[in-house]
C-alpha angles and dihedrals in degrees: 000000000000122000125207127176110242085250088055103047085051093046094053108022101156094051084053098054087039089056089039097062075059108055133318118295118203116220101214113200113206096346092313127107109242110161137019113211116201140174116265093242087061083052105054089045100048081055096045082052081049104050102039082057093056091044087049100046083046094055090045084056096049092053093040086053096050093045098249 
């Protein structure tokens, strides 16, 4: 993961999002990470991970509730 000072990141937005569409880049603030930008694609997909996960612990309920 890249890292980029939030001055940085300001100062040279285009080459962020740019990297971004790569791979995250993490925008440090005094020295201390604060946000993570990602490409959209990297997005959808973390939330579709998410989601299948939930779907998946709520099925394992269901089967634990009715004994199977």
């Amino acid at each position: 993961m890249k890292t980029m000072s939030a001055k940085d990141a300001k100062n040279a937005f285009g080459l962020l999002l740019d990297t971004a569409r790569a791979e995250p880049v993490s925008i440090e603030k005094h020295g201390r990470r604060v946000v993570v930008v990602l490409s959209v694609e990297e997005y959808e997909r973390l939330v579709g991970e998410r989601a299948r996960s939930i779907e998946a612990a709520s099925t394992v309920a269901a089967r634990k509730k009715k004994g199977e």
